[in-house]
C-alpha positions in Angstrom: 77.4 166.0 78.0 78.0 169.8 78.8 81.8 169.1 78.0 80.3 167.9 74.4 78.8 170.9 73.8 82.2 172.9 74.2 84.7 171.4 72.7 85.8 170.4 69.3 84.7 166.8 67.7 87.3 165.6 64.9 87.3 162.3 62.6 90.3 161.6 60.5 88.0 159.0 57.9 84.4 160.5 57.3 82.9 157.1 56.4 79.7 155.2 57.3 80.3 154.7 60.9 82.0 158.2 61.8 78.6 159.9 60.6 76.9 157.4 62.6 79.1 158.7 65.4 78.6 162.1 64.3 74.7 162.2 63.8 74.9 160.5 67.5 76.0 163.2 69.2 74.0 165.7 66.5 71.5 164.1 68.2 71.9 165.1 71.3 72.8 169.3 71.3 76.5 168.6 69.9 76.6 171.6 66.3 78.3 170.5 63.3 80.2 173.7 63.8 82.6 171.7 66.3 83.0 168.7 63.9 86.0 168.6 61.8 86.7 165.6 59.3 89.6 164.9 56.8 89.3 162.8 54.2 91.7 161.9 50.6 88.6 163.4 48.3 87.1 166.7 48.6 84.0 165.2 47.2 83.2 162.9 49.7 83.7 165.4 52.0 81.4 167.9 50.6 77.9 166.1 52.5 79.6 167.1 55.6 80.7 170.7 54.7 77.0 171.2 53.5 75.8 170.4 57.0 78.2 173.0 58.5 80.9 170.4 59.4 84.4 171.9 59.1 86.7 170.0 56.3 90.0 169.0 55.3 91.8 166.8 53.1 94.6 167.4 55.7 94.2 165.3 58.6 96.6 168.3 60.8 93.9 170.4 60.6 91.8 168.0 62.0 94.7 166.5 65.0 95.3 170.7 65.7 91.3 171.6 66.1 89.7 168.9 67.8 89.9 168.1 71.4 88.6 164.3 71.1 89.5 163.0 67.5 88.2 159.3 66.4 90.8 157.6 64.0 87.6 156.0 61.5 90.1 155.3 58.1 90.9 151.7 56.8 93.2 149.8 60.1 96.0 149.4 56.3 96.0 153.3 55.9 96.7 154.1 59.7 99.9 154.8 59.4 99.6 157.2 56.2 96.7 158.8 58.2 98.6 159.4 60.8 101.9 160.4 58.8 99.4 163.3 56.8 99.0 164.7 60.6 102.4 165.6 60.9 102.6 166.4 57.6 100.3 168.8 57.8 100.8 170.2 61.1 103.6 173.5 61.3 104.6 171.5 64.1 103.7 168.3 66.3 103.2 170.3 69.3 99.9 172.0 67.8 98.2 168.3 68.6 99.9 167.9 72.1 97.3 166.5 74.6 94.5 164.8 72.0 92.3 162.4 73.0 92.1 159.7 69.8 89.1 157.3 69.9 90.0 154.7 67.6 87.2 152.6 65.9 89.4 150.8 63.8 89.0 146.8 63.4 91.8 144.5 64.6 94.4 147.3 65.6 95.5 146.9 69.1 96.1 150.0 71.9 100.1 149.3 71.8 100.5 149.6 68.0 98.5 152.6 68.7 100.0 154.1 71.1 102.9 153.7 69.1 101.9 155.4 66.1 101.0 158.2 68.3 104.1 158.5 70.1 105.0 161.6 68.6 102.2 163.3 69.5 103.3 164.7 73.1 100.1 163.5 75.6 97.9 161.7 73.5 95.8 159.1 74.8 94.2 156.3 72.7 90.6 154.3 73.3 89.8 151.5 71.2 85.8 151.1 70.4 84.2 148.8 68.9 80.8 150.7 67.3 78.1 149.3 64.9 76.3 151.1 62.3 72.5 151.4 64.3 74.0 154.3 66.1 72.2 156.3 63.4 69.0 154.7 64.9 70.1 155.6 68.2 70.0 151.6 68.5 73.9 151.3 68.8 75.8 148.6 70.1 79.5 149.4 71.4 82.1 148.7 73.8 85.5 149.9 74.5 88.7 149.4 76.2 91.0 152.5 77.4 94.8 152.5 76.6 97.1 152.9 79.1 97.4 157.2 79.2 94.0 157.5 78.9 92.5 159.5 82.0 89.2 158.3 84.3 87.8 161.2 82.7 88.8 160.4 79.4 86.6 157.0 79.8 83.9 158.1 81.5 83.7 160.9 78.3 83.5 157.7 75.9 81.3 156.3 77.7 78.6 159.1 77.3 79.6 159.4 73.3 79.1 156.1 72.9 75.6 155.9 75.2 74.1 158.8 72.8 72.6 156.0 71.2 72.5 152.8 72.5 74.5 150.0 75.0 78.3 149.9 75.8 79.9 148.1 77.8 83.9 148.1 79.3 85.4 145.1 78.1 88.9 143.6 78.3 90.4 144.2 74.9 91.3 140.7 74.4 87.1 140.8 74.1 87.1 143.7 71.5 87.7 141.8 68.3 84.8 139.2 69.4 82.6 141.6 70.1 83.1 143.2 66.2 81.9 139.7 64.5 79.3 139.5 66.8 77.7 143.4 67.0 80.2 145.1 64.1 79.3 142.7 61.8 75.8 141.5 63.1 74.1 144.3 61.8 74.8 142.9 57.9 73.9 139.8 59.0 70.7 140.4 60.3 70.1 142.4 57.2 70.7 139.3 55.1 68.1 137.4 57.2 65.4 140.3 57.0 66.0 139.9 52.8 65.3 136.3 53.3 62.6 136.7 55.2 61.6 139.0 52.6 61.7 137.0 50.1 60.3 134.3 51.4 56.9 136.1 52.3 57.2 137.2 48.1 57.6 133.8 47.3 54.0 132.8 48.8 52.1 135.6 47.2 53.0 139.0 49.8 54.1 142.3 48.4 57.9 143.7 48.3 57.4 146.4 50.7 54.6 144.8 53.3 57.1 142.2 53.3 60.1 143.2 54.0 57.8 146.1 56.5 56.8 143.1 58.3 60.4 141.3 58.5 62.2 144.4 59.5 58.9 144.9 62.4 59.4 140.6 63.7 62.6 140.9 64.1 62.8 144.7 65.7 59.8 142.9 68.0 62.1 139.8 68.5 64.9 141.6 70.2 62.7 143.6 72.3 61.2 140.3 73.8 64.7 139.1 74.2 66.0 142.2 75.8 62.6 142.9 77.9 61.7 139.9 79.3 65.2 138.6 80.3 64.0 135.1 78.9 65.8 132.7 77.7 65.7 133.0 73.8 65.5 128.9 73.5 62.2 129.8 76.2 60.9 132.3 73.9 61.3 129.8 70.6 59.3 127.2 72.7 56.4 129.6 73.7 55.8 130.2 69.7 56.2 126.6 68.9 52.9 124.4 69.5 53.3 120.4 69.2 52.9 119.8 65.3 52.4 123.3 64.5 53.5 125.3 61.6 56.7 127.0 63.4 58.1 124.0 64.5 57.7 122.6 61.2 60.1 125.8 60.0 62.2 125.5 62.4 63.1 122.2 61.4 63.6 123.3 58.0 66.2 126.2 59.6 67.8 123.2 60.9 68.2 121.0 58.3 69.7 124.2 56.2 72.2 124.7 58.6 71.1 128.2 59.6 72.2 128.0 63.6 75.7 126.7 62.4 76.1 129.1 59.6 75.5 132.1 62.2 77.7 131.1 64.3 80.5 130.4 61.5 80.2 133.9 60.3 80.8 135.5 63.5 83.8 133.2 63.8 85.1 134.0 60.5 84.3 137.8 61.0 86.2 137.8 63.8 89.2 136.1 62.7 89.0 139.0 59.9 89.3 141.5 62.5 92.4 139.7 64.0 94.3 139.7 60.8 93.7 143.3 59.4 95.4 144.4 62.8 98.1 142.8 61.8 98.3 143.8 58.5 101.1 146.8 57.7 
């Protein structure tokens, strides 16, 4: 964490899950006065540059800057992105030796490594991040590419610990893991809305009921993740014979809810796979 507090933070994309990055390690001591971030549109950089964040609608400045950069733009852009650095730069050697943490979905560590090529020492981890970083409630794992240093791990690790789990995974794994906890996130929002609206629908108020959605499923989790129990043992301890749960649980059934969960992490993932390979 010391290290953080030194060097320079860049992100070539400053969209929804770079600031989640960003207000991570914000969090935690790291100044906005070491961030840099590019972006296409001075106005959608200009919530950054009002919290002291250094930016650029050339991504050079960024590469030249920053010790560790994360690559956070659209996996169909990377190569423009990546292009503007050059571009941009006087000359390559400026972004010798650059860490680049890429959080983008689908694209693998060779066709990154690739693109980077140019760059004289760079080294490339792929992360998979979600959104509740900004929570400090993150969900993440990551894979290093095949330049990248011990210590260049173990420093992704801590980033990505800031706020929440992370794991080392295989990055045959990494795709999986963006339907299931990349994705998830939107997913579990949809089912707090139904929830939502289901409490409306018998007479509760908007906000006490999505309050009280939101709280059962935050208090959910924690019973999954605290008491190591089986989550088909925790359904059964709420369920008594002939009692009201079971009786909504059997309506979850018959709509197809356990299916449809699992059919839209499939289908995310799958997504993920084909935008990789996507020019």
């Amino acid at each position: 964490m010391d290290y953080l507090k030194q060097c320079n933070i860049g992100f070539i994309g400053g969209g929804n899950m770079g600031t989640a990055i960003c207000e991570a390690l914000v969090r935690k001591g790291v100044r906005y006065s070491q961030i840099y971030v590019s972006g296409p549109h001075e106005d959608k950089l200009e919530s950054w540059k009002k919290k002291g964040a250094h930016v650029s609608i050339g991504n050079g400045k960024v590469a030249e800057e920053a010790d560790i950069i994360f690559l956070a733009v659209k996996p169909h852009i990377l190569a423009a992105a990546v292009a503007n650095i050059y571009d941009t730069l006087d000359t390559p050697s400026k972004a010798a030796n650059k860490l680049f943490v890429s959080i983008l979905a689908g694209v693998k560590l060779e066709s990154l490594e690739n693109i980077l090529s140019r760059l004289e020492g760079s080294r490339v981890i792929r992360v998979m991040p979600n959104t509740p970083m900004m929570v400090g409630e993150g969900c993440s794992v990551y894979c290093p590419g095949q330049q990248a240093t011990d210590f260049d791990t173990v420093l992704v690790k801590t980033i990505l610990e800031l706020s929440g789990i992370c794991q080392l995974v295989p990055e045959s794994m990494i795709d999986a893991v963006g339907g299931l906890a990349g994705s998830g996130p939107a997913f579990i929002y949809l089912i707090i809305e139904a929830m939502s609206d289901g409490g409306v629908k018998m007479g509760i108020p908007r906000t006490m009921a999505t309050s009280f959605a939101a709280q059962t499923v935050l208090g959910a989790a924690r019973m999954v993740l605290e008491t190591e129990k089986h989550t088909g043992v925790l359904k059964d301890e709420v369920c008594s014979p002939g009692g009201t749960t079971i009786t909504g649980i059997h309506a979850l059934e018959t709509g197809g809810v356990r299916v449809a969960i699992m059919n839209a992490i499939e289908a995310a993932t799958k997504k993920s796979e084909e935008l990789g390979h996507k020019k």
